[in-house]
ROLUM-836228 format. One record per residue (C-alpha): x, y negated, z; residue number from 0; residue in one letter. Coordinates in Angstrom, 1 decimal, always signed. Each point is the difference from the previous one (the first is absolute). Example, Ala and Ser with C-alpha at 12.3 -4.5 7.8 and 13.67 -1.06 7.14 Angstrom:
2
{{+12.3, +4.5, +7.8}, 0, A}
{{+1.4, -3.4, -0.7}, 1, S}
This chain:
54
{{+4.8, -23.1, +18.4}, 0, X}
{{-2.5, -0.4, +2.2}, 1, X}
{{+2.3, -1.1, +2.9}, 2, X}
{{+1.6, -2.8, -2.3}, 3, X}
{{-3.6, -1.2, -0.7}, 4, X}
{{+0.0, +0.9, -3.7}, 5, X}
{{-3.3, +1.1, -2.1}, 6, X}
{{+0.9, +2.7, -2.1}, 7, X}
{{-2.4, +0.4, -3.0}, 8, X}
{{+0.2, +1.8, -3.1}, 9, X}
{{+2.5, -0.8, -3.2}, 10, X}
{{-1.8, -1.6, -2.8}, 11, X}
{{+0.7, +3.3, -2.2}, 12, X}
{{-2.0, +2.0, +2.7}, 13, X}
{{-2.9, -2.4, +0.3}, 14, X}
{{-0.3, -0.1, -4.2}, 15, X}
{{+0.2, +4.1, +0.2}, 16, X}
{{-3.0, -0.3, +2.9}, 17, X}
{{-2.1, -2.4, -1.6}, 18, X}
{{+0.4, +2.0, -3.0}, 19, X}
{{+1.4, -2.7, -2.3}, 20, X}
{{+3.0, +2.1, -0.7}, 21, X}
{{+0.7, +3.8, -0.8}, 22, X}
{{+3.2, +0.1, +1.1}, 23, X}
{{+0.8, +1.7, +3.0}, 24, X}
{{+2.5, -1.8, +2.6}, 25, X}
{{+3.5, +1.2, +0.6}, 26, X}
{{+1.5, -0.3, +3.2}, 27, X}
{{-0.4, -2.0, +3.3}, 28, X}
{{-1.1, -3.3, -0.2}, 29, X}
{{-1.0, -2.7, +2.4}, 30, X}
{{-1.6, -3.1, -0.9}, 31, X}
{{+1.0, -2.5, +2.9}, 32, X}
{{-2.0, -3.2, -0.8}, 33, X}
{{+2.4, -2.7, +0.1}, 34, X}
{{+2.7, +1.1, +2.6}, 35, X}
{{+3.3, +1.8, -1.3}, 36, X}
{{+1.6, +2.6, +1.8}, 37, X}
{{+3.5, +0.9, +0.0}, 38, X}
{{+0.1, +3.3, +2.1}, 39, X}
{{+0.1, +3.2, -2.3}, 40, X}
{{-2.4, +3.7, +0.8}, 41, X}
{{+0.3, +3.1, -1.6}, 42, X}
{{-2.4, +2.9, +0.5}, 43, X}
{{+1.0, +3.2, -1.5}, 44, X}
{{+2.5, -0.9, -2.3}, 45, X}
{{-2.4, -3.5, -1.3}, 46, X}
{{+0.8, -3.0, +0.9}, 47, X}
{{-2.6, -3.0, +0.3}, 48, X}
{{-0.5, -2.5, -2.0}, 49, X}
{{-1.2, -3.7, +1.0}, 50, X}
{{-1.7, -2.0, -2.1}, 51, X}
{{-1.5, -3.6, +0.9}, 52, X}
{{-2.9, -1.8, -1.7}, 53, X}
């Protein structure tokens, strides 16, 4: 991502779970990528990533 210029951050789940305003733990891979979409697809050990945009 970082060769395509895109800030990865965390999902909104994650940061609710870090800030403590949730208890639920997040499942899974996921990217929050601002406002860009991406089309192209990764999987890391069997998981594939999620995109989500703000």
């Amino acid at each position: 991502m970082r060769k395509l210029g895109i800030t990865i951050t965390p999902s909104r789940l994650t940061q609710d779970y870090n800030a403590r305003r949730s208890i639920q733990l997040p499942s899974g891979i996921v990217l929050n990528t601002g406002k860009r979409l991406i089309a192209s697809r990764l999987i890391f050990s069997c998981q594939a990533v999620r995109y989500e945009r703000a």
